[in-house]
Biotite code that builds the C-alpha atoms (Angstrom):
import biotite.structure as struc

atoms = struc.array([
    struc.Atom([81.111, 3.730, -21.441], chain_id="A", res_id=1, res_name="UNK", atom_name="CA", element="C"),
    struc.Atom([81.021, 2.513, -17.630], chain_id="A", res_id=2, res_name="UNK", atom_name="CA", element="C"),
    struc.Atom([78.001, 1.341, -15.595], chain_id="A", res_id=3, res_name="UNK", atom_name="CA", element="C"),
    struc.Atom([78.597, 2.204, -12.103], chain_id="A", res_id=4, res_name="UNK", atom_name="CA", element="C"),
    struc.Atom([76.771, 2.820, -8.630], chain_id="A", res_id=5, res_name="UNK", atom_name="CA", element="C"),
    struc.Atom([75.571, 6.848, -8.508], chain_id="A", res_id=6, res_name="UNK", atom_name="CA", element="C"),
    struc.Atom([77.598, 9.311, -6.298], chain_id="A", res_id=7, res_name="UNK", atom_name="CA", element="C"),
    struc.Atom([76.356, 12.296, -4.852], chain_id="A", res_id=8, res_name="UNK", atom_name="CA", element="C"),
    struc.Atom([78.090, 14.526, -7.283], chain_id="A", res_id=9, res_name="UNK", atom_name="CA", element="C"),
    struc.Atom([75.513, 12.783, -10.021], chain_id="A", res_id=10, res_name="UNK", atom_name="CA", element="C"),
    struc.Atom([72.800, 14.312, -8.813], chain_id="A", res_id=11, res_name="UNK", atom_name="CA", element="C"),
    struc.Atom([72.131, 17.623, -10.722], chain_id="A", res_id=12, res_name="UNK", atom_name="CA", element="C"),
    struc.Atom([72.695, 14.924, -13.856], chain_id="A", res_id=13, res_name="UNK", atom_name="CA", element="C"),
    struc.Atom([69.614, 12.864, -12.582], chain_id="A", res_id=14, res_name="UNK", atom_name="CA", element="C"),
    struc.Atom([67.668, 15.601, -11.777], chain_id="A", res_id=15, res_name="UNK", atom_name="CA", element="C"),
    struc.Atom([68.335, 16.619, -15.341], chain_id="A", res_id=16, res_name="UNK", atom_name="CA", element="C"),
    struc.Atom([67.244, 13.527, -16.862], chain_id="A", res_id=17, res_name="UNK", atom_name="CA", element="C"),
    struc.Atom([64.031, 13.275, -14.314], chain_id="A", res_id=18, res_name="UNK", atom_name="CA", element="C"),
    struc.Atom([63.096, 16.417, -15.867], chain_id="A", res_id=19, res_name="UNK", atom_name="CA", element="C"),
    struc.Atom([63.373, 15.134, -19.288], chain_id="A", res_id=20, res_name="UNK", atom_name="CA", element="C"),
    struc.Atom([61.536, 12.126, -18.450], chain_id="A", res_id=21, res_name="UNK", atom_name="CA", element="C"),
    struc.Atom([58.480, 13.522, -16.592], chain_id="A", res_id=22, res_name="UNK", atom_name="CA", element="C"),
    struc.Atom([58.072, 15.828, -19.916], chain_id="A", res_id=23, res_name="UNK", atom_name="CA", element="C"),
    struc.Atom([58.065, 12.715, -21.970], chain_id="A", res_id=24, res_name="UNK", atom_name="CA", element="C"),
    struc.Atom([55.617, 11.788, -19.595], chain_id="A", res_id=25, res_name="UNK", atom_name="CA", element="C"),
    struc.Atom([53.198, 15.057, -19.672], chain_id="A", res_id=26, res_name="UNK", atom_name="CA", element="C"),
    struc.Atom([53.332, 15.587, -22.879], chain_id="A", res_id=27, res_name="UNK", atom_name="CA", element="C"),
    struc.Atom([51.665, 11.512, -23.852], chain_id="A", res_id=28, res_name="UNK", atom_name="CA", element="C"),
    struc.Atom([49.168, 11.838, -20.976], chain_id="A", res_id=29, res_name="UNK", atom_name="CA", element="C"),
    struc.Atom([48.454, 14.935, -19.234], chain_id="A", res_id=30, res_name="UNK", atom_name="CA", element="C"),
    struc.Atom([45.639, 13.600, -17.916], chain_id="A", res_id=31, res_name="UNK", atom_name="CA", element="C"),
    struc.Atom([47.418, 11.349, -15.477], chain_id="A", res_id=32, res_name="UNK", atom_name="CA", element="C"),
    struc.Atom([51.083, 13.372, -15.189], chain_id="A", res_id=33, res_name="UNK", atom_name="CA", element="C"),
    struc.Atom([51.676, 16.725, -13.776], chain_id="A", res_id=34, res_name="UNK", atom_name="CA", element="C"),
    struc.Atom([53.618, 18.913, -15.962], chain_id="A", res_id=35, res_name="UNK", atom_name="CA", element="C"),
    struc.Atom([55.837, 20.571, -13.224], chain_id="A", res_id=36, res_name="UNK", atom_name="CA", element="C"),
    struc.Atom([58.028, 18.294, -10.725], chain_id="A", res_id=37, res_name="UNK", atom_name="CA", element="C"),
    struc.Atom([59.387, 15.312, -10.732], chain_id="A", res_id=38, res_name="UNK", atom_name="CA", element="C"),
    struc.Atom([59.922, 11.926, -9.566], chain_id="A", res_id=39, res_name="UNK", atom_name="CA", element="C"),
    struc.Atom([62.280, 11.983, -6.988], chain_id="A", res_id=40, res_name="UNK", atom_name="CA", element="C"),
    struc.Atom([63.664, 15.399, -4.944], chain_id="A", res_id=41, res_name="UNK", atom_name="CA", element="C"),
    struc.Atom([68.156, 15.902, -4.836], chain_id="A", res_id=42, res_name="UNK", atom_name="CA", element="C"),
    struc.Atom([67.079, 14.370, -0.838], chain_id="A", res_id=43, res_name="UNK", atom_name="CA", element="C"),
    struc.Atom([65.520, 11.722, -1.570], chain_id="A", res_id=44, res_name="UNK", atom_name="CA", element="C"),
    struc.Atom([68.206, 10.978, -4.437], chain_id="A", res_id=45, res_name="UNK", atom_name="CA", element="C"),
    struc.Atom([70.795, 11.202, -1.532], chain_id="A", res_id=46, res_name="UNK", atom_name="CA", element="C"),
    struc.Atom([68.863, 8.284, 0.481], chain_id="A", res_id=47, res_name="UNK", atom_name="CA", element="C"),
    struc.Atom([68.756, 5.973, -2.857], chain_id="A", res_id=48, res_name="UNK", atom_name="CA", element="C"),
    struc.Atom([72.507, 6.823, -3.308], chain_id="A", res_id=49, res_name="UNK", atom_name="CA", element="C"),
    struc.Atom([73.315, 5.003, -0.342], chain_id="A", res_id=50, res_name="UNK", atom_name="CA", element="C"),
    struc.Atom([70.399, 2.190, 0.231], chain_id="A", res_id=51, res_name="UNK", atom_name="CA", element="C"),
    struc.Atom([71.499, -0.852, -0.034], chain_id="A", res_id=52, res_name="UNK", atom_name="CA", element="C"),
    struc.Atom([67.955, -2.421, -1.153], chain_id="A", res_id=53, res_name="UNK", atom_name="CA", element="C"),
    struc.Atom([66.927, 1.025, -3.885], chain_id="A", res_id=54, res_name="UNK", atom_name="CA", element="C"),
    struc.Atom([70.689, 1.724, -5.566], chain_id="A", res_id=55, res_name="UNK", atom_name="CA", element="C"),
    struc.Atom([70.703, 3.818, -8.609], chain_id="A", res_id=56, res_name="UNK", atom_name="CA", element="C"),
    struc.Atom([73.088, 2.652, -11.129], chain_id="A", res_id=57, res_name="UNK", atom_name="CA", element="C"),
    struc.Atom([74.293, 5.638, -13.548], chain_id="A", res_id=58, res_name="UNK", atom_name="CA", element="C"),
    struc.Atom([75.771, 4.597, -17.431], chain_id="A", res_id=59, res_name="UNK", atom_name="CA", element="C"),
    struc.Atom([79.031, 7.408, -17.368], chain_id="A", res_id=60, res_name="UNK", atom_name="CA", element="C"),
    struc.Atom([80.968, 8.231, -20.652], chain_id="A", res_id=61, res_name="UNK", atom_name="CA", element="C"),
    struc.Atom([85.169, 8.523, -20.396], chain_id="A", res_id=62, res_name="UNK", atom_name="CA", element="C"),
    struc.Atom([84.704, 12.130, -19.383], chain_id="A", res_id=63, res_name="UNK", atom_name="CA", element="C"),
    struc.Atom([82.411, 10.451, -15.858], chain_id="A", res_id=64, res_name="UNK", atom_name="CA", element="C"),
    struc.Atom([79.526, 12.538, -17.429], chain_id="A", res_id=65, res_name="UNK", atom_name="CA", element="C"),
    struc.Atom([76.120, 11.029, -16.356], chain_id="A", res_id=66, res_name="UNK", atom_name="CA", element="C"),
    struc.Atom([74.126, 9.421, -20.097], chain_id="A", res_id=67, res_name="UNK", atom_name="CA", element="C"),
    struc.Atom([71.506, 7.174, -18.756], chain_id="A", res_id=68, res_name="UNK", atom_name="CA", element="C"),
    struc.Atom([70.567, 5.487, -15.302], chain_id="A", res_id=69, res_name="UNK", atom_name="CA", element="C"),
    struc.Atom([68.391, 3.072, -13.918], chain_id="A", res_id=70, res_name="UNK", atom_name="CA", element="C"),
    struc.Atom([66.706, 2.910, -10.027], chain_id="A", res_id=71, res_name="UNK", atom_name="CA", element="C"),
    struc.Atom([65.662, -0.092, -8.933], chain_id="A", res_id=72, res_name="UNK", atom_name="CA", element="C"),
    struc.Atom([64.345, -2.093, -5.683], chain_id="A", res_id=73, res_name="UNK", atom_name="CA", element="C"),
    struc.Atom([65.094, -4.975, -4.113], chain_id="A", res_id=74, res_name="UNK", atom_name="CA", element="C"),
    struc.Atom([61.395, -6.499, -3.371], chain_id="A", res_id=75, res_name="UNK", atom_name="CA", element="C"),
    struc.Atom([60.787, -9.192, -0.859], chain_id="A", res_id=76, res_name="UNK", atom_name="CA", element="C"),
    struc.Atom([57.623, -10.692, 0.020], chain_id="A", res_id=77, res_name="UNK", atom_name="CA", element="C"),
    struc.Atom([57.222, -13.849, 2.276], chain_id="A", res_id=78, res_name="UNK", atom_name="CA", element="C"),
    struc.Atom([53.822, -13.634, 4.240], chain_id="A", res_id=79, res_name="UNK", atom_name="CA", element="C"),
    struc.Atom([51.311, -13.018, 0.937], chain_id="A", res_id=80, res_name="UNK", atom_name="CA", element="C"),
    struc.Atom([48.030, -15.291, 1.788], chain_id="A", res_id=81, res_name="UNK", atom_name="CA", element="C"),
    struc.Atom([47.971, -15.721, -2.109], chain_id="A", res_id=82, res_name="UNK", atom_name="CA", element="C"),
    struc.Atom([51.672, -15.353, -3.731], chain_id="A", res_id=83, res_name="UNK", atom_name="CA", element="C"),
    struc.Atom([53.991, -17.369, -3.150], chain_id="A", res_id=84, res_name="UNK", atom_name="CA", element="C"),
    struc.Atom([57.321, -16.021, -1.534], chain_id="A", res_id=85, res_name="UNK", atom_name="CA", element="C"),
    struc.Atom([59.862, -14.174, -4.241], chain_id="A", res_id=86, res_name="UNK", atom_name="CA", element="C"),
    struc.Atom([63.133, -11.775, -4.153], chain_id="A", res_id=87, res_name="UNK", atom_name="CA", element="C"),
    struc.Atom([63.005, -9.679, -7.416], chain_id="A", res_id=88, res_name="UNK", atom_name="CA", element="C"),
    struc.Atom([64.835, -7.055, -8.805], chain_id="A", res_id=89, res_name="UNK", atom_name="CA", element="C"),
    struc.Atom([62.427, -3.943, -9.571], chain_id="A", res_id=90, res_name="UNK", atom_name="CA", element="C"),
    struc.Atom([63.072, -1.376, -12.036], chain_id="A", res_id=91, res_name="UNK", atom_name="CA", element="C"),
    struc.Atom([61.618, 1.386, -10.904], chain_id="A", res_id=92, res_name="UNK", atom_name="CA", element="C"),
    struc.Atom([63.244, 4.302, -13.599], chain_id="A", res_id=93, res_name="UNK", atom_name="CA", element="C"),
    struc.Atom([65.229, 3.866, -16.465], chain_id="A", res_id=94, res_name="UNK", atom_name="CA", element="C"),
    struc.Atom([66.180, 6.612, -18.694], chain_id="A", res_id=95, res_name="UNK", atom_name="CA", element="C"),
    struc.Atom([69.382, 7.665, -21.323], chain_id="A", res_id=96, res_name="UNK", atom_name="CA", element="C"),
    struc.Atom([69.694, 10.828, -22.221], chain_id="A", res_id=97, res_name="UNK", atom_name="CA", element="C"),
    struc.Atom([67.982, 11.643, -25.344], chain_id="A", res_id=98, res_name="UNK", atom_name="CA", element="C"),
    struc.Atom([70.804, 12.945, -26.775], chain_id="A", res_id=99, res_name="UNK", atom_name="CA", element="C"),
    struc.Atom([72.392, 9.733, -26.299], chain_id="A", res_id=100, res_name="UNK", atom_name="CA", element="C"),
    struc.Atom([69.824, 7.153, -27.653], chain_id="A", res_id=101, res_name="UNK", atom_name="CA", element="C"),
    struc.Atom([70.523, 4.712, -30.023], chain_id="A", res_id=102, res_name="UNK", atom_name="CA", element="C"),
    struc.Atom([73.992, 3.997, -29.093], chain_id="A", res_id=103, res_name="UNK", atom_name="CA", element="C"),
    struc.Atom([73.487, 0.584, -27.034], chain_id="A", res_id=104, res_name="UNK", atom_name="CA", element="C"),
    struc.Atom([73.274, 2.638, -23.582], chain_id="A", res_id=105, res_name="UNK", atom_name="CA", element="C"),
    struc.Atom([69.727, 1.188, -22.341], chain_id="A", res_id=106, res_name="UNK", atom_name="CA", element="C"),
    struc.Atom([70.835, -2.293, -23.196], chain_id="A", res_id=107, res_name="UNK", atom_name="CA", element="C"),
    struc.Atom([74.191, -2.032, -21.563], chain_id="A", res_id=108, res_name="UNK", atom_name="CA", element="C"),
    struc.Atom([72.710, -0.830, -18.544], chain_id="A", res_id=109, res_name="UNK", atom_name="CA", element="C"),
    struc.Atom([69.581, -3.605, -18.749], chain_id="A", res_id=110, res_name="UNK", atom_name="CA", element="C"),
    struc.Atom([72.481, -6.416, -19.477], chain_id="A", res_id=111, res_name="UNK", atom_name="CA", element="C"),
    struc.Atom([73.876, -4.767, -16.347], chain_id="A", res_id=112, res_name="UNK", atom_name="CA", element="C"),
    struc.Atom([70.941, -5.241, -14.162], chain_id="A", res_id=113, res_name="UNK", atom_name="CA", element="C"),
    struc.Atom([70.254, -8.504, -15.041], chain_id="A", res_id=114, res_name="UNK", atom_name="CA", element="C"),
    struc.Atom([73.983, -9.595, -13.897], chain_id="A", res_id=115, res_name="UNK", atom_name="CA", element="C"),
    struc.Atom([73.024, -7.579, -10.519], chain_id="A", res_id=116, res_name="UNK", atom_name="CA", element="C"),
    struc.Atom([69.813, -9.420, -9.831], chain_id="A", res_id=117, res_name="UNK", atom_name="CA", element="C"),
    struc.Atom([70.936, -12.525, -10.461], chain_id="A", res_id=118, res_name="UNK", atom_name="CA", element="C"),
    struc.Atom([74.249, -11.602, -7.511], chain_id="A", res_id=119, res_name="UNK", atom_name="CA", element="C"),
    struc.Atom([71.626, -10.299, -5.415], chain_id="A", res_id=120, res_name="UNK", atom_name="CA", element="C"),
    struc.Atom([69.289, -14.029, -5.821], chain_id="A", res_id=121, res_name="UNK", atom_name="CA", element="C"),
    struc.Atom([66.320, -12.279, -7.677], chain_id="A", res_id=122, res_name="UNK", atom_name="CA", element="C"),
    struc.Atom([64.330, -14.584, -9.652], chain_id="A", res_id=123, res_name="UNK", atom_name="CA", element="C"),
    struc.Atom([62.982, -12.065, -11.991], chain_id="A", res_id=124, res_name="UNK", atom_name="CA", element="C"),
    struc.Atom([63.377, -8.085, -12.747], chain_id="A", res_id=125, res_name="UNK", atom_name="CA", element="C"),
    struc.Atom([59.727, -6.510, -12.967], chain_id="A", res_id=126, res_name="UNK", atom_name="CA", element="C"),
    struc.Atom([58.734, -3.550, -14.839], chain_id="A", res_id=127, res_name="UNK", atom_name="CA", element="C"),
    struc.Atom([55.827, -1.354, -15.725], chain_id="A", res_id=128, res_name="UNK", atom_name="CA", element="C"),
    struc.Atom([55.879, 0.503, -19.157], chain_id="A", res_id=129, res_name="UNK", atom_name="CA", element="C"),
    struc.Atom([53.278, 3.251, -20.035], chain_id="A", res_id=130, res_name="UNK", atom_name="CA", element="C"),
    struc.Atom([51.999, 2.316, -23.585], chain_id="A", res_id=131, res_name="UNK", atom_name="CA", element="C"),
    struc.Atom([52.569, 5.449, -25.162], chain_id="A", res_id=132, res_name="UNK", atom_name="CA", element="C"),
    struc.Atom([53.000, 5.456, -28.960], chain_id="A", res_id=133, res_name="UNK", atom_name="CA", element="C"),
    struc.Atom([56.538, 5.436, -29.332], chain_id="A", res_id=134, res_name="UNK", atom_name="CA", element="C"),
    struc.Atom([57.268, 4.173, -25.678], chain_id="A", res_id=135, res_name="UNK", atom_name="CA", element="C"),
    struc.Atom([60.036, 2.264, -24.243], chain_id="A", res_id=136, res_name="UNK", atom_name="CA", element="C"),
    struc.Atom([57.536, -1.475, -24.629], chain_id="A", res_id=137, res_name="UNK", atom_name="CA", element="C"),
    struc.Atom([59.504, -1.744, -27.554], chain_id="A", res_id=138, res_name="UNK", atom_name="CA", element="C"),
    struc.Atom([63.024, -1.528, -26.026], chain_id="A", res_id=139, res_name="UNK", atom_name="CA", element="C"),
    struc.Atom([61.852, -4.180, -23.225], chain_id="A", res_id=140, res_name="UNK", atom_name="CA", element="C"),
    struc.Atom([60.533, -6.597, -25.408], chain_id="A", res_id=141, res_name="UNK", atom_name="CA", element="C"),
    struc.Atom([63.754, -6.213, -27.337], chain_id="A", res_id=142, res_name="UNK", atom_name="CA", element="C"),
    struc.Atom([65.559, -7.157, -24.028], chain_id="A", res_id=143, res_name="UNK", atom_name="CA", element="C"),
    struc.Atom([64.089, -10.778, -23.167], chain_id="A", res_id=144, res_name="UNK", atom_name="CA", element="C"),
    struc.Atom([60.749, -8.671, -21.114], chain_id="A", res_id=145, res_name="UNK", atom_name="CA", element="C"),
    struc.Atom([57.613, -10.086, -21.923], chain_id="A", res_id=146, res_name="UNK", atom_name="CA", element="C"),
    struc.Atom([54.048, -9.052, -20.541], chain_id="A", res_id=147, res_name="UNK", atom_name="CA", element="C"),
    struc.Atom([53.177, -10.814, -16.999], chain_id="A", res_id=148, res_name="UNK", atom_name="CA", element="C"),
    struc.Atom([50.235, -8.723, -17.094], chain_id="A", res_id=149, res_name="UNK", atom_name="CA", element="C"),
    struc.Atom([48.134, -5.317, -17.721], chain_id="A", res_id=150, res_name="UNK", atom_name="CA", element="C"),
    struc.Atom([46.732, -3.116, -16.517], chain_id="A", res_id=151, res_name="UNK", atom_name="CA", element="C"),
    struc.Atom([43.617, -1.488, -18.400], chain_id="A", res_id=152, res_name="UNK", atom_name="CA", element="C"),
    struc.Atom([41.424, 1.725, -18.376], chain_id="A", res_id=153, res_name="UNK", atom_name="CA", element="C"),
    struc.Atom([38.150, 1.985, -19.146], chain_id="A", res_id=154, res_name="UNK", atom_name="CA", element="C"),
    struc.Atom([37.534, 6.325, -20.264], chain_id="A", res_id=155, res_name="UNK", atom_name="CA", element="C"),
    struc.Atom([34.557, 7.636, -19.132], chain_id="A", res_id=156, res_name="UNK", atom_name="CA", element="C"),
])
């Protein structure tokens, strides 16, 4: 397996894979997720492709086949009245295929990111996790992530 930068011809392979995600999605909490669409359009895709500061980085197996990827963002903030200034590395999406879990994809591509931020000077790689039951919290915390904070609902 190879980590690499996505190329336009990955797209229909994303796509794929944002379908399979926003399902995973739906089906824990249609209350907040919309069962049709998904994250990010084959245009949009395109942009990220080629930004310098939102690259997609796609896990490929020996045949170049698309098994996992993860989107991030390069966030900088210097002018908060509160916060003091930071550079971090946002993960925005991660998924591997599900018929390619379990075989050390998610971590490869995580140890992967972490080498990135720390070329690009991030000081940290943020997250947010939905806690589903059987979520990806579990696969975080596995990889060094621990909670900087929550977010809660109250049902009414």
């Amino acid at each position: 397996m190879k980590i690499r930068k996505a190329q336009e011809k990955d797209i229909p392979q994303l796509l794929s894979l944002l379908t399979e995600i926003a399902r995973y999605h739906y089906e824990r909490r249609p209350d907040v997720f919309l069962g049709s669409g998904i994250k990010y359009t084959a245009e949009l895709l395109k942009e990220m492709i080629v930004s310098a500061d939102s690259p997609i980085f796609v896990a490929v197996n020996e045949k170049d086949e698309v098994l996992g990827y993860a989107m991030v963002q390069i966030k900088i903030r210097t002018d908060h009245p509160v916060l003091a200034p930071y550079r971090i590395l946002y993960l925005d999406d991660l998924c591997v295929d599900e018929k390619a879990r379990k075989l050390g994809i998610g971590s490869q591509l995580m140890a992967f990111l972490k080498t990135f931020a720390v070329s690009e000077r991030c000081s940290r790689i943020e997250l947010n996790v939905w806690e589903f039951p059987d979520s990806a919290l579990h696969f975080y915390e596995e990889n060094g992530f621990q909670t900087q904070r929550r977010e809660l609902e109250f049902w009414l």
